[in-house]
C-alpha positions in Angstrom: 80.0 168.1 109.8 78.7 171.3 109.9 80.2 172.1 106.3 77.6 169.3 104.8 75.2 170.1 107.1 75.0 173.9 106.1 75.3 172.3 102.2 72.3 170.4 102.5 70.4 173.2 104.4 71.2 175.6 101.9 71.0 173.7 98.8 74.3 173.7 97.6 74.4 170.1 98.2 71.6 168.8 95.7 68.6 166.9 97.5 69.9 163.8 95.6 73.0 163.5 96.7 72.2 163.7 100.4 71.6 160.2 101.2 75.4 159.7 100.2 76.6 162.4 102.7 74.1 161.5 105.5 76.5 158.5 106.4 79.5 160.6 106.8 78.2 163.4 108.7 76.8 160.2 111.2 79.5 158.4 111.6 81.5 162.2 112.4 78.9 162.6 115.3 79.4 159.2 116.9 83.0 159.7 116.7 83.2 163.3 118.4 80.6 161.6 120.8 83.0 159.0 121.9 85.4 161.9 121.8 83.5 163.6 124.0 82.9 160.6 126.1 86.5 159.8 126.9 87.8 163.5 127.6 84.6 163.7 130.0 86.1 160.1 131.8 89.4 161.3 131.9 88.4 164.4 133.0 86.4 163.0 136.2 89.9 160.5 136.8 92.0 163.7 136.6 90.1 165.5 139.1 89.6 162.3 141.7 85.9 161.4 141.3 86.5 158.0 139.5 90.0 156.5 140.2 91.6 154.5 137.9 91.3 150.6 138.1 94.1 148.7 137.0 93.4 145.6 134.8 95.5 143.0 133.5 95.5 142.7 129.4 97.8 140.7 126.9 99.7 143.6 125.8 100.7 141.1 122.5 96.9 141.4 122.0 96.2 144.9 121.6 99.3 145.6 119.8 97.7 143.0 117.2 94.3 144.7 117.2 95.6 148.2 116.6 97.9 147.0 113.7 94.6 145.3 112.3 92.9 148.5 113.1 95.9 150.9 110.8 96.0 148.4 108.4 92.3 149.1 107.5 92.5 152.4 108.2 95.4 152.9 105.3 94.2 150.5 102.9 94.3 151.9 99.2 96.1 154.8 100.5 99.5 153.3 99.2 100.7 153.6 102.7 102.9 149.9 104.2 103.2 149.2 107.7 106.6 147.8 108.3 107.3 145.2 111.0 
């Protein structure tokens, strides 16, 4: 982020081709904010101000939705998920 920020404040990345690097550079800050936000949870569990809650989930489920979730992550990279 901070390389493409310190490109477009110093010019190396032309005005013109900003609009195509904004996008990154937003989606990289939500993603180190939810980063952020989860260390920050588990932080507060670790040292006893919020204690865990237990909840039931279809474990089938999620192991469905992060399959789904690798499969578009690795698409066009050539990579195959076995299984």
């Amino acid at each position: 982020m901070q390389g493409f920020i310190g490109g477009m404040m110093d010019g190396t990345i032309p005005e013109g081709e900003r609009d195509k690097h904004l996008p990154i550079v937003w989606d990289e800050t939500k993603r180190l904010n939810k980063l952020i936000t989860t260390l920050l949870d588990l932080s507060h569990i670790e040292s006893g101000k919020t204690p865990p809650t237990r909840t039931r989930f279809d474990v089938n489920e999620l192991i469905c939705r992060v399959r789904a979730m690798l499969r578009r992550r690795t698409a066009g990279q050539g990579l195959h998920m076995a299984g």
